[in-house]
C-alpha positions as CSV (number, residue, x, y, z in Angstrom):
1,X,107.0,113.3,133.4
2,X,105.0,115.0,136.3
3,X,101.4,114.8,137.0
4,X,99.4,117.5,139.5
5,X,98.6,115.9,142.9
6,X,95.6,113.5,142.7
7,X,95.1,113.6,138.9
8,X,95.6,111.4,136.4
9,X,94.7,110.6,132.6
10,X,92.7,108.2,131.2
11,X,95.1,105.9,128.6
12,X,91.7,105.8,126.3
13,X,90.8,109.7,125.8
14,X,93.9,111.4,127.6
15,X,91.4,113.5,129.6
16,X,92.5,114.6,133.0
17,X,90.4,114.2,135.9
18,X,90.4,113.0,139.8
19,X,88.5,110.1,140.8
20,X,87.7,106.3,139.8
21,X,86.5,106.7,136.1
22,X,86.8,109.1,133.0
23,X,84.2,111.4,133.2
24,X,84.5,111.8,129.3
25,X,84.3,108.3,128.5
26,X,84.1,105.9,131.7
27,X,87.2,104.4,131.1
28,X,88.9,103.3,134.3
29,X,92.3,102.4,132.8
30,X,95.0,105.6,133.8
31,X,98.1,106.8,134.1
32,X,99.5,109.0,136.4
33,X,102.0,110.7,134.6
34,X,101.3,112.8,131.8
35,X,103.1,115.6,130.0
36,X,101.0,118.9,129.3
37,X,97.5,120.1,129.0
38,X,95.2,121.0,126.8
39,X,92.2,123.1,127.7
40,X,89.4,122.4,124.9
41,X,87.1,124.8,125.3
42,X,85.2,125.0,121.7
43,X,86.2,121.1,120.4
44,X,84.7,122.6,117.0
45,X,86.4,125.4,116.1
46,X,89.6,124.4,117.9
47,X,92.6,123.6,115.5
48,X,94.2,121.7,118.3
49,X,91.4,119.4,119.1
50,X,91.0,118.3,115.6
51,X,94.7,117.6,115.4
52,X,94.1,115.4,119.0
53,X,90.9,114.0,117.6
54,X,89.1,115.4,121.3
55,X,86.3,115.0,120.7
56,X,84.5,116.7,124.0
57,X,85.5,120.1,125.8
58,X,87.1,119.8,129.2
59,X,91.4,119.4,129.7
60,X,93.1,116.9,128.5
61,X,97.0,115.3,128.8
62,X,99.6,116.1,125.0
63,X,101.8,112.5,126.3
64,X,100.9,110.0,128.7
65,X,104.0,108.8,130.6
């Protein structure tokens, strides 16, 4: 499993972001390599975020390593 330079994903929401914390939900516990994205744009309508309970638009990680 591969990660993109400098990014990581928070173990508690699986978003993907750079930094210290999860911008989605200020968790600081990560992992830096993760399998796939998902890009929730409409977490509403979206079949796919409803089947990975997101919750909030933005990309997230399908496996953390």
């Amino acid at each position: 499993m591969a990660s993109s330079k400098g990014h990581k994903a928070c173990k508690q929401c699986k978003s993907i972001y750079e930094g210290t914390k999860c911008p989605q939900c200020g968790h600081e516990e990560f992992a830096e390599n993760f399998k796939g994205r998902v890009v929730v744009l409409d977490e509403e309508k979206s079949e796919i975020a409803k089947n990975l309970n997101i919750k909030k638009k933005g990309i997230y990680a399908v496996k953390l390593g």
